[in-house]
N, C-alpha and C positions, 0 to 999 in steps of 0.2 A: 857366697855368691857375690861377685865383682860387681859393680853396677851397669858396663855394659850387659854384662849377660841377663839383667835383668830388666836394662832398656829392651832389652830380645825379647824377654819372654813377654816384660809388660804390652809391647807392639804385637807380637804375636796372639795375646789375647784380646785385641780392642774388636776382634772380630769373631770372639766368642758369645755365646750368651750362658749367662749362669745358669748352672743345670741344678743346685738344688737352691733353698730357703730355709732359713731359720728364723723360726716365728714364734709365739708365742710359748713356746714349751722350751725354745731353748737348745743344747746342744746334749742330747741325749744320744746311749749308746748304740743305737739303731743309724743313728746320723752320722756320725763318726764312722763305722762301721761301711757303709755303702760309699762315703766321699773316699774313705781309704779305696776300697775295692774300685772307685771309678779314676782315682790318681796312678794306681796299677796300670789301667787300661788307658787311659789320656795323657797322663803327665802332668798336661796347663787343666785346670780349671777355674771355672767363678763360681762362687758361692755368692748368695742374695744372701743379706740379712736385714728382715724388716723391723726397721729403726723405731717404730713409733709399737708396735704391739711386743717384739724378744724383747725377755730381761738382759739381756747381755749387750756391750757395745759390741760395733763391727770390730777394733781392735781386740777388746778380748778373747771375743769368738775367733780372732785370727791367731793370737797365742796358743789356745786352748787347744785349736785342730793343727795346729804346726808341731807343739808336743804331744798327740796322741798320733797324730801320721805321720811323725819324720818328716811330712814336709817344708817347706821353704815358703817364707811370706814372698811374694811378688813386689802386692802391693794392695792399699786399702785403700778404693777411693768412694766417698760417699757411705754408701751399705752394700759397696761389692767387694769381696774376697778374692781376688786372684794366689792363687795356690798351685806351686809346681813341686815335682820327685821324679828323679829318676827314674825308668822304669826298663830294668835291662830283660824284662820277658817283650816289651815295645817293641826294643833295639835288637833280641834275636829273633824277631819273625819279621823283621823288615829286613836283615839280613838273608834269611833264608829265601825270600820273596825274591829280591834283587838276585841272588846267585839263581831262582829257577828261570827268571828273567833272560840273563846272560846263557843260563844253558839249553835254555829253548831259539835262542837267538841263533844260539852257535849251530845246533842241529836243522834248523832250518837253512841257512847259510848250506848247510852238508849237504843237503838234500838237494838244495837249488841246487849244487855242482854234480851233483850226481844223476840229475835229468839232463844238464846242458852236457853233460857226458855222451849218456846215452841216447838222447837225440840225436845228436853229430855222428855217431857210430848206424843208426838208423839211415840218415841220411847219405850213407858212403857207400851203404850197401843196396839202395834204389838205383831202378835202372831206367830209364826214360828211353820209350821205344822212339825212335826220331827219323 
């Protein structure tokens, strides 16, 4: 990861809030386990790690889930984790999204032409008694 892209993600998370904690028990395989499955579905996340009760620092805890998730450290500031991955199931249902997008756009476009059609043809064949 280049460090702009990581000026990106880091900015892109200043207005997250950390969705789990590591506390007292540590990074166990239950925890791992759900940060994967929510790095799947988000990509950016924060993890809290509370400094004064975990055995672990926040750097370690950041090694630790970066080799157990293929993720990528962001960045460690204080006891927050920011953690990014890839996520190409993300990226093809945003794609499919944006193409139903474009193709309800398109059909409705059809349809508009297809009333100002047939209105006009209405209109040619009214007779005004005068």
């Amino acid at each position: 990861m280049t460090s702009k892209e990581r000026a990106k993600w880091r900015s892109e998370a200043n207005s997250l809030s950390p969705i789990f904690q590591i506390g007292k028990n540590g990074l166990n395989d239950a925890a791992i386990a759900s940060i994967d499955d929510a790095l799947t579905a988000r990509e950016l996340i924060k993890v809290k790690v509370l400094i004064k009760v975990s055995p672990v620092s926040p750097k370690e805890a950041a090694e630790e889930l970066c080799s157990a998730t293929g993720a990528e450290c962001v960045g460690v500031v204080g006891g927050v984790i920011i953690l990014y991955r890839y996520s190409k199931e993300l990226h093809d249902r945003e794609k499919k999204k944006a193409a139903n997008i474009r193709k309800a756009e398109r059909d409705a476009r059809h349809n508009a032409e297809a009333r100002r059609k047939s209105h006009g043809q209405q209109n040619r064949n009214f007779r005004r008694d005068v």
